[in-house]
ROMINU-64087 format. One record per residue (C-alpha): residue number from 1; residue in one letter; z, x negated, y negated. Coordinates in nm, 4 decimals, always signed. Layout:
BEGIN
k|r|zz|xx|yy
NUM|a|Z|X|Y
...
END
This chain:
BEGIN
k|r|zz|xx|yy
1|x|+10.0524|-7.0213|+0.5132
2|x|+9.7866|-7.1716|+0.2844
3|x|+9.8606|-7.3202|-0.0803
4|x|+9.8627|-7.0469|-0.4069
5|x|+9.5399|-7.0450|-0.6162
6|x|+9.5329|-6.9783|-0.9406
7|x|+9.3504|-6.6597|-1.0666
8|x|+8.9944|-6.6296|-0.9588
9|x|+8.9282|-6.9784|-0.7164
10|x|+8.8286|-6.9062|-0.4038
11|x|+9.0925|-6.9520|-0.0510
12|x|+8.9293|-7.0567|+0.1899
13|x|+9.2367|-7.2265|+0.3547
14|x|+9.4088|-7.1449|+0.7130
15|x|+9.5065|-7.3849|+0.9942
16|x|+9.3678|-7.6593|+1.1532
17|x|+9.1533|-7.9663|+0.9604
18|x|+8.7866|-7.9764|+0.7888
19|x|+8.6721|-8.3817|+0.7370
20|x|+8.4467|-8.4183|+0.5014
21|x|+8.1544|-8.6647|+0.5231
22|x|+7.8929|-8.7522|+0.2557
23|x|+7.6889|-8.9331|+0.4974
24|x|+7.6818|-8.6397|+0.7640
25|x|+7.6321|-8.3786|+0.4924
26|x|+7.3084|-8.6077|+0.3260
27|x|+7.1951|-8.5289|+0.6659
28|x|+7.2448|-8.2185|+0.7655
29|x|+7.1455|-8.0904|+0.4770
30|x|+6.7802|-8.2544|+0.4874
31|x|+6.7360|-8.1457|+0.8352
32|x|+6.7864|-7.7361|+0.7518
33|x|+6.5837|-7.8238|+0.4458
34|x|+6.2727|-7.9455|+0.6464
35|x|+6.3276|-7.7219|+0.9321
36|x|+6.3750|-7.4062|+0.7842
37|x|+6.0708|-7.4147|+0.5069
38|x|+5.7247|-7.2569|+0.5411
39|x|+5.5953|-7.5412|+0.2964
40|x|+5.5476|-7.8010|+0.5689
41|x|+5.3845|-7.5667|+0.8230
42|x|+5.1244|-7.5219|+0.6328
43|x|+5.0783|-7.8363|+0.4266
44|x|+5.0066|-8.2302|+0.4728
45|x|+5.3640|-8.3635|+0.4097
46|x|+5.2194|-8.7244|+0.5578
47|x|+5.3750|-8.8497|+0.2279
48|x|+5.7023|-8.7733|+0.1545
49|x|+5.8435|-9.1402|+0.2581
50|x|+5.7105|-9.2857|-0.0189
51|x|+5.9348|-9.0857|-0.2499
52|x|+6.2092|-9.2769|-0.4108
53|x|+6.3087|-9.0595|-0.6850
54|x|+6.1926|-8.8489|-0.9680
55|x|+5.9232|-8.9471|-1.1420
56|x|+5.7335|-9.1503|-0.8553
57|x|+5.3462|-9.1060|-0.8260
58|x|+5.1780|-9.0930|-0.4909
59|x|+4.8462|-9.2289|-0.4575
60|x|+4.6270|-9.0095|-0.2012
61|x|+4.3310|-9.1987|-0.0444
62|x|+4.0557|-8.9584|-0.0045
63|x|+3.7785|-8.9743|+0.2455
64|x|+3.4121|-9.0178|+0.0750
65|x|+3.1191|-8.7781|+0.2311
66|x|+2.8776|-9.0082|+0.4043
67|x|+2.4941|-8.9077|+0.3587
68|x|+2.3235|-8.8310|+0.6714
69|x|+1.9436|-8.9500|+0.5920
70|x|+1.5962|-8.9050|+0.7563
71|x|+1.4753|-9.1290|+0.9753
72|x|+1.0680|-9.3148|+1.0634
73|x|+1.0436|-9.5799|+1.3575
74|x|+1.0400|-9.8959|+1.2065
75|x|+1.1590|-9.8399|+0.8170
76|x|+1.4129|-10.0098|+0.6596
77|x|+1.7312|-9.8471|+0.6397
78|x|+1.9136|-9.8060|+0.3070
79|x|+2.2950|-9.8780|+0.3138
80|x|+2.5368|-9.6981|+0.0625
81|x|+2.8667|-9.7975|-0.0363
82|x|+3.1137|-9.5574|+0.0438
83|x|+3.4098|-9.4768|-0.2523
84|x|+3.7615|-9.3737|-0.1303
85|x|+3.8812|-9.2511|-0.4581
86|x|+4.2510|-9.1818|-0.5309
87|x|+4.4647|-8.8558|-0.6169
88|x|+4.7604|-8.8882|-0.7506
89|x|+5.0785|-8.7154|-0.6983
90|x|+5.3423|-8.7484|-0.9197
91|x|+5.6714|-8.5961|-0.8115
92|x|+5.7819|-8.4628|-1.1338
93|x|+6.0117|-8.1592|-1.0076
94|x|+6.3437|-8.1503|-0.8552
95|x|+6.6248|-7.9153|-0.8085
96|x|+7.0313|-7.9685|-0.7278
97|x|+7.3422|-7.8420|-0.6194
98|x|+7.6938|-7.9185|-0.7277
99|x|+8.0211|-7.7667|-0.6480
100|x|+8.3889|-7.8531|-0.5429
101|x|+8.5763|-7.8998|-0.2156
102|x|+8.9347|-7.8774|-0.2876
103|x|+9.1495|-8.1155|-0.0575
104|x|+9.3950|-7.8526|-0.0030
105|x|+9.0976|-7.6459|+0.1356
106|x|+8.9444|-7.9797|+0.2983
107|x|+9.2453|-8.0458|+0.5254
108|x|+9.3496|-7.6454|+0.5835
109|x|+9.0584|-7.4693|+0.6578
110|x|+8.9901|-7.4370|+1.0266
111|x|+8.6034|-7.2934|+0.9276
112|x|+8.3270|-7.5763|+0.9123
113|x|+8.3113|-7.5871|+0.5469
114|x|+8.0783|-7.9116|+0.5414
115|x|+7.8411|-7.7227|+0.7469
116|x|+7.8547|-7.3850|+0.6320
117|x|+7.7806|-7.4933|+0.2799
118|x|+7.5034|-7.7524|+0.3645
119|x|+7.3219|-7.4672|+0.5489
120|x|+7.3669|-7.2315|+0.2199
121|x|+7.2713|-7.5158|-0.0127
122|x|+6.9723|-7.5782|+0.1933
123|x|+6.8532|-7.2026|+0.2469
124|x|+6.9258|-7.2026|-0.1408
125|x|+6.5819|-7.4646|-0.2234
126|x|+6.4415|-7.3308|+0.0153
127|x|+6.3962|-7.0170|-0.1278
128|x|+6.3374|-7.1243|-0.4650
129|x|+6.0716|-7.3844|-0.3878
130|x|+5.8848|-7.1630|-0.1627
131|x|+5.8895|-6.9556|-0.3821
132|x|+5.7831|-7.1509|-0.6809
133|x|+5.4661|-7.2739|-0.4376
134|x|+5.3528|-6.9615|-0.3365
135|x|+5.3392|-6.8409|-0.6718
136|x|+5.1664|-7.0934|-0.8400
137|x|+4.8617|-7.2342|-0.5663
138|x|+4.6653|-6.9013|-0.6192
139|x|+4.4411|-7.0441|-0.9188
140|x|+4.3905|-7.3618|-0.7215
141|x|+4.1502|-7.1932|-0.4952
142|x|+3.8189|-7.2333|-0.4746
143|x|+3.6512|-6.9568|-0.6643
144|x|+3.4360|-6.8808|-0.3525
145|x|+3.7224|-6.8016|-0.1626
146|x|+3.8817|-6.5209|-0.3839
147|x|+3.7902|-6.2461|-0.6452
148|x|+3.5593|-5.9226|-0.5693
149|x|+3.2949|-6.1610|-0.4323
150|x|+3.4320|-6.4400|-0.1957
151|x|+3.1981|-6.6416|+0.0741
152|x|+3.0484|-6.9350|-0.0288
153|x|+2.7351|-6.8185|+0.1597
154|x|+2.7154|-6.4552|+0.1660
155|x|+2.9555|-6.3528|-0.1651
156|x|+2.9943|-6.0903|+0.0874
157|x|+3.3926|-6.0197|+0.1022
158|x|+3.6027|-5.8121|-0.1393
159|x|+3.9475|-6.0021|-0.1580
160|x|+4.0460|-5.7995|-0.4668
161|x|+4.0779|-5.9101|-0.8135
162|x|+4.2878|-5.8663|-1.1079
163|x|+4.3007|-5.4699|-1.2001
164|x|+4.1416|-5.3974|-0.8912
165|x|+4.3664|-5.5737|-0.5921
166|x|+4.2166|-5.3826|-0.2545
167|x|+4.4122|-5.1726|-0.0123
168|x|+4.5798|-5.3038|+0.2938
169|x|+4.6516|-5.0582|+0.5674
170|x|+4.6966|-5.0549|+0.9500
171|x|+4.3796|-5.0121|+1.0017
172|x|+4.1920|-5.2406|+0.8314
173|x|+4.4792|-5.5263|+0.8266
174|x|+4.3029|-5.6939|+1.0813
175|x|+3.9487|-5.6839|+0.9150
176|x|+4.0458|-5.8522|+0.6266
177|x|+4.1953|-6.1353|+0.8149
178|x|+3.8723|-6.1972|+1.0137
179|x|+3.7033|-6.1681|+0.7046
180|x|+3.9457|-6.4578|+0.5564
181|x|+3.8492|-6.6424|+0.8523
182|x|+3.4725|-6.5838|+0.7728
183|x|+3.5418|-6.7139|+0.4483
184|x|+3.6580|-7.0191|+0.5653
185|x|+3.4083|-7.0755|+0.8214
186|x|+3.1122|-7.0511|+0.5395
187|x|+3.2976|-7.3565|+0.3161
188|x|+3.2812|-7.5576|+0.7070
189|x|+3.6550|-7.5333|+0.7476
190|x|+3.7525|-7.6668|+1.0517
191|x|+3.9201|-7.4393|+1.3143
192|x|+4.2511|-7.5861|+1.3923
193|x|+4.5711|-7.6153|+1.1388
194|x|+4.4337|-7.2665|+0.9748
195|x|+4.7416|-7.0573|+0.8424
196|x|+4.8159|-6.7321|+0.6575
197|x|+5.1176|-6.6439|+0.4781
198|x|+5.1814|-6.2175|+0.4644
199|x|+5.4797|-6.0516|+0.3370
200|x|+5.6908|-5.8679|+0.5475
201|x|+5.5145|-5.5020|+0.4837
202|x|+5.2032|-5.7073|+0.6029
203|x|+5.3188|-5.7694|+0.8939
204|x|+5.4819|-5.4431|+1.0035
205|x|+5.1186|-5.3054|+0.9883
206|x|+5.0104|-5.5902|+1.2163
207|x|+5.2003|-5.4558|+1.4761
208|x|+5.1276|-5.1383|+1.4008
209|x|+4.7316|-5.2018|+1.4654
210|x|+4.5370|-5.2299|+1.7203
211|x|+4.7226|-5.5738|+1.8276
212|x|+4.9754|-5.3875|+1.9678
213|x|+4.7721|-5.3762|+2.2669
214|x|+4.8501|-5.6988|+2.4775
215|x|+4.4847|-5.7294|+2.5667
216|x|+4.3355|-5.7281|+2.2508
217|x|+4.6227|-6.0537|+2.1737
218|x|+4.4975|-6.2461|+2.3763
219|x|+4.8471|-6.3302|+2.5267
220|x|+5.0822|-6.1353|+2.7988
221|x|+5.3411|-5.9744|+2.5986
222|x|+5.2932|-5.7101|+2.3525
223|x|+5.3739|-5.8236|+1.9835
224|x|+5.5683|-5.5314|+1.9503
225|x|+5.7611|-5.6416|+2.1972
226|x|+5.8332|-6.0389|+2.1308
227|x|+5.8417|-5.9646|+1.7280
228|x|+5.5903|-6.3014|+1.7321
229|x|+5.2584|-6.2554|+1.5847
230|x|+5.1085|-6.5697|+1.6124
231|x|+4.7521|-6.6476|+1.6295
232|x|+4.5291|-6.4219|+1.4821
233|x|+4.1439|-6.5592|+1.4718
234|x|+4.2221|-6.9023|+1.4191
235|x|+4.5065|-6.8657|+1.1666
236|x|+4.9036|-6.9304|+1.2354
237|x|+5.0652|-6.6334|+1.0964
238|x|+5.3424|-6.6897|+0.8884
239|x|+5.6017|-6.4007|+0.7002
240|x|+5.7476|-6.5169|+0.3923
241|x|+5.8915|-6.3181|+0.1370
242|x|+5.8331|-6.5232|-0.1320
243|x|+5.5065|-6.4433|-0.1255
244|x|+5.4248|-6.3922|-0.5155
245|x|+5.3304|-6.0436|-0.6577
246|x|+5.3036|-5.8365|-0.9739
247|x|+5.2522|-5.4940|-1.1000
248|x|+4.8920|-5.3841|-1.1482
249|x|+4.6965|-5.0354|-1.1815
250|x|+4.9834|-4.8856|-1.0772
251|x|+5.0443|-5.0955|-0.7675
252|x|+5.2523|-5.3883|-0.6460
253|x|+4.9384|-5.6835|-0.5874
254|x|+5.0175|-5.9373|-0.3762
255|x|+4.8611|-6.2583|-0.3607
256|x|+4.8000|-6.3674|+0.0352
257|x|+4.6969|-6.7464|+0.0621
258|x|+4.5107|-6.8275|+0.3292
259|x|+4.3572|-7.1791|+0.4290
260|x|+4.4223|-7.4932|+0.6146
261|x|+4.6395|-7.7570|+0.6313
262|x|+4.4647|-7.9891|+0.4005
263|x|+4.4545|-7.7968|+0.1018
264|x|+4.7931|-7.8521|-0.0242
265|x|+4.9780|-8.1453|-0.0350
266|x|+5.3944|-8.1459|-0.0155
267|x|+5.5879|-8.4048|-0.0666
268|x|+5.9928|-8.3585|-0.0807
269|x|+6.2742|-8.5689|-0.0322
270|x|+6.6505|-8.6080|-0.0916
271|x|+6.6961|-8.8621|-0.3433
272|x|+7.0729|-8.8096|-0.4002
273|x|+7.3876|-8.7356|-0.2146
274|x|+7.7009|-8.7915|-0.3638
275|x|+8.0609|-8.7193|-0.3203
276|x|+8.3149|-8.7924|-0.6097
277|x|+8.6996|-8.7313|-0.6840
278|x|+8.7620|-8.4435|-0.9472
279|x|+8.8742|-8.5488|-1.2488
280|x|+9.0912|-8.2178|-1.3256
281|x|+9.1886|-8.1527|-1.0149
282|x|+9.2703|-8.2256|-0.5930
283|x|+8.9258|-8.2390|-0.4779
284|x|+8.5765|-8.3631|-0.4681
285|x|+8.2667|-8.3083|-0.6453
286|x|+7.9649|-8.2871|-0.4153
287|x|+7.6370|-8.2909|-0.5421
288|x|+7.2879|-8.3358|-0.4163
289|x|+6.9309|-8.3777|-0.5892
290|x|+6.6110|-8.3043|-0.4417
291|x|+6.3083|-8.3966|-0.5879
292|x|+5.9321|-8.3265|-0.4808
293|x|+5.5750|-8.2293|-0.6118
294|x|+5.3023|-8.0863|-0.4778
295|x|+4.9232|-8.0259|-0.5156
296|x|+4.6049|-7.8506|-0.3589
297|x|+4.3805|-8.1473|-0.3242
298|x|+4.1504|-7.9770|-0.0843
299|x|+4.0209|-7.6460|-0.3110
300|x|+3.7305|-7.4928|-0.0610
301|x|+4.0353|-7.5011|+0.1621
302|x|+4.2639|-7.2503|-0.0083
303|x|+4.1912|-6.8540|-0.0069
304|x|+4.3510|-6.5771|-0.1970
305|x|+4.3376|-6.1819|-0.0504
306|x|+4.4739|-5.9710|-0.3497
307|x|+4.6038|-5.6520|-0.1540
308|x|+4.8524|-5.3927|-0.1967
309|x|+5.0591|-5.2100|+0.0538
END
């Protein structure tokens, strides 16, 4: 029989024991973090070591474009001196959780509180700093690579445009992702580490297309049938519901970002983990700070389709 509460705290006492950890729970709870974000699959997070805490700045060596010259037998060549400038990236965000484990809970529960409330606390930031990313990248984009007249080269593509966000149906779903690709391959983009992010409607109509057929895929299993889209010319396809959106002309626009991994830097890291005895009460305080930043330092390689459903 478990211990009375008082009105409104939770019970979530029966039999057996629950230790609690601080150490195990610090690491738990950066392991679901990392593994269960869309940030790092489609971002350089090369730096997040050299986060200590709030307020660091990152410095970002960039590579310098060499000139390729022309060439006579016997001329003297003419050497330049190559600049790796810096970026900086100043982690200046951060975002934390706090609550209380009661010891009569601690010692009575036979659930796995530690880990069932590290994996909640984790899918928690997840959410909210996905979220917070794919909202706010959008304007980072090269102009060439969004708006009623994308393509570096050809200004060729429609990938809609405030008041006028184009149409995304079964039918044409996969056109507009080759012509993302196209996009991309007139700023010189390379092939590999290419990614989309779609919302969920997206990619119902995905499977609803022509893909469904296993030899238009590429692979040996239907995508209908393994629920995996993967590859789609060049680009990992990735659902997310965060992706950002907004009412307009009558529709719900979404804002797809498309590009490759160099375009946006992410840098995260738990800073704090810390367990402490209630003042008020039998129990601990447990709270845990994460702090990051983040910044597209590649531009040509970020696109924007502006579609509705």
């Amino acid at each position: 029989m478990s211990l009375p509460t008082v009105t409104g705290y939770p019970d979530y006492s029966s039999t057996g024991q629950s230790k609690f950890i601080g150490a195990i729970w610090s690491g738990k709870l950066q392991q679901k973090f990392y593994a269960n974000t869309v940030l790092t699959a489609i971002s350089n997070t090369d730096f997040d070591g050299d986060i200590k805490e709030m307020g660091d700045m990152v410095y970002i060596r960039t590579l310098p474009d060499i000139s390729v010259k022309n060439y006579v037998k016997g001329q003297k060549l003419d050497y330049e001196r190559p600049e790796s400038l810096a970026v900086d990236l100043l982690i200046d965000k951060g975002k934390y959780f706090a609550f209380t484990c009661d010891d009569v809970d601690k010692w009575q529960s036979e659930d796995d509180l530690l880990s069932k409330w590290s994996q909640d606390a984790s899918e928690q930031i997840k959410v909210v700093v996905d979220a917070e990313v794919l909202g706010s990248i959008q304007s980072s984009a090269d102009s060439k690579n969004r708006g009623a007249a994308a393509g570096l080269v050809s200004a060729g593509f429609n990938m809609g445009a405030t008041g006028s966000p184009v149409q995304i149906t079964k039918t044409n779903v996969v056109d507009y992702i080759v012509d993302c690709g196209t996009i991309l391959d007139e700023q010189n983009i390379p092939d590999t580490d290419r990614w989309v992010v779609i919302p969920s409607w997206m990619a119902g109509m995905i499977k609803k297309s022509d893909l469904r057929d296993v030899s238009m895929t590429g692979g040996d299993t239907s995508i209908v049938v393994n629920g995996r889209l993967g590859m789609i010319d060049r680009f990992m396809v990735y659902l997310s519901n965060n992706v950002s959106s907004a009412p307009d002309s009558g529709e719900t626009a979404y804002d797809i970002l498309f590009g490759h991994r160099a375009a946006l830097t992410f840098a995260a890291q738990m800073t704090k983990i810390e367990t402490l005895r209630a003042e008020r009460t039998f129990g601990y305080l447990v709270r845990g700070l994460v702090v990051y930043g983040y910044s597209v330092l590649k531009p040509a390689s970020l696109g924007v389709l502006y579609a509705y459903r």
